[in-house]
N, C-alpha and C positions, 0 to 999 in steps of 0.2 A: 174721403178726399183722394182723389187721383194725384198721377205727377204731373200734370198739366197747373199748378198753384203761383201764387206769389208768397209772397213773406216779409212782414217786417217787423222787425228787434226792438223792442220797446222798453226800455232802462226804465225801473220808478225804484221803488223799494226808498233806501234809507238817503240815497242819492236827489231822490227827489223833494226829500224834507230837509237837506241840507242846502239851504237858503244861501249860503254864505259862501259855498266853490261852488254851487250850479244855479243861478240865480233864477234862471227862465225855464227848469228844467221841468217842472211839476207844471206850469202852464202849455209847456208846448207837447209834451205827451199826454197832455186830456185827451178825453174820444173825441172833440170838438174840433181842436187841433188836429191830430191824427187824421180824422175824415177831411181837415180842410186839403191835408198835405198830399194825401194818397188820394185823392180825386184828380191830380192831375199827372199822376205817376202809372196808376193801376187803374184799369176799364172795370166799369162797376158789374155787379154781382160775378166777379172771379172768385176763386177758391183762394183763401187768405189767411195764410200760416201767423199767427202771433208768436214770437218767440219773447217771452217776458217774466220779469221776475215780482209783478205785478200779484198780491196775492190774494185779489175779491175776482173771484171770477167772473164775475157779470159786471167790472169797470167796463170792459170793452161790449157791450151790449150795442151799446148808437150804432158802431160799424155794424153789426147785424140787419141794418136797413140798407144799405151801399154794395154789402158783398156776402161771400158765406165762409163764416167764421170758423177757424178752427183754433183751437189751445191745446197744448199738450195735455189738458186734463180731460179733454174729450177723449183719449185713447190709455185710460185707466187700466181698462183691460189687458193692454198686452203686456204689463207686468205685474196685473193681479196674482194672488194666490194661485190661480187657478192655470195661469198662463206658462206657456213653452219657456217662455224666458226665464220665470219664477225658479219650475222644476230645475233646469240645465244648470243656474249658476247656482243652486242647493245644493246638484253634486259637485259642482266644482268645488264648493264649499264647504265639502267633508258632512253634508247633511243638514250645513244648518242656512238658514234663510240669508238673503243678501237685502239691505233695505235699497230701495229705490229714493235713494238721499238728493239733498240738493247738486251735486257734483251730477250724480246721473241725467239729473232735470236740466243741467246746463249743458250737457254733451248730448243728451238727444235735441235737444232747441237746437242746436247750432248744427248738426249734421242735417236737420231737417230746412234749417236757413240755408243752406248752403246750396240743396238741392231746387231750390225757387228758379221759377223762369224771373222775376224781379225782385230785387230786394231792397228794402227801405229801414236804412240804420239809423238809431237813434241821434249818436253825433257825428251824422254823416249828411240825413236829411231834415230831422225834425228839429233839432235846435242848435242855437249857437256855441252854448255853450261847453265849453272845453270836454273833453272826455275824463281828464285827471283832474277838474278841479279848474277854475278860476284863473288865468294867465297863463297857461302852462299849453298852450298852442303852442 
């Protein structure tokens, strides 16, 4: 992926089985949805950052017909074992390894969203409902 990209932030995880503060939430971030939304946001086969805490990789497959996909799991490597990143924060860390945990996963998505020529937020464009919950607009 070049820096020429879009990007957009796709909320699922426990939020989206919570039926009862996000009612429409799990329906309007299907790939069905999504494709419907960003068809008229982002020109089709652009470079298209997912930033999500979505955890089957291949949910977002459909958009693989519309654009060219990327996930932060497509870039394993640059904090594999093997990688500059790995080595550097081991010294920093007195020798011992630093896991690449969900806080990391959250702070590269969003440096990477942030850097998009377009971005496309979950409660912002894909659905109505509330960001915290049920009323709370």
């Amino acid at each position: 992926m070049d820096w020429d990209f879009d990007a957009v932030h796709v909320v699922r995880g426990a939020k989206a089985q919570n039926k009862q503060l996000w009612p429409h939430l799990d329906t309007d971030t299907s790939p069905e949805a999504i494709v419907a939304e960003l068809q008229g946001a982002i020109a089709p086969w652009r470079n298209l950052y997912i930033a999500t805490n979505e955890p089957f990789y291949n949910y977002f497959d459909k958009l693989r017909s519309h654009y060219k996909v990327h996930l932060l799991d497509d870039y394993k490597y640059l904090w594999g074992n093997t990688s500059e990143w790995y080595n550097e924060t081991s010294l920093l860390n007195g020798g011992r390894s630093v896991e690449f945990d969900g806080y990391m996963r959250v702070a590269v998505d969003t440096e990477v969203l942030y850097r998009s020529k377009k971005r496309v937020e979950t409660f912002y464009n894909l659905t109505s409902d509330c960001k915290d919950g049920i009323n709370t607009c």
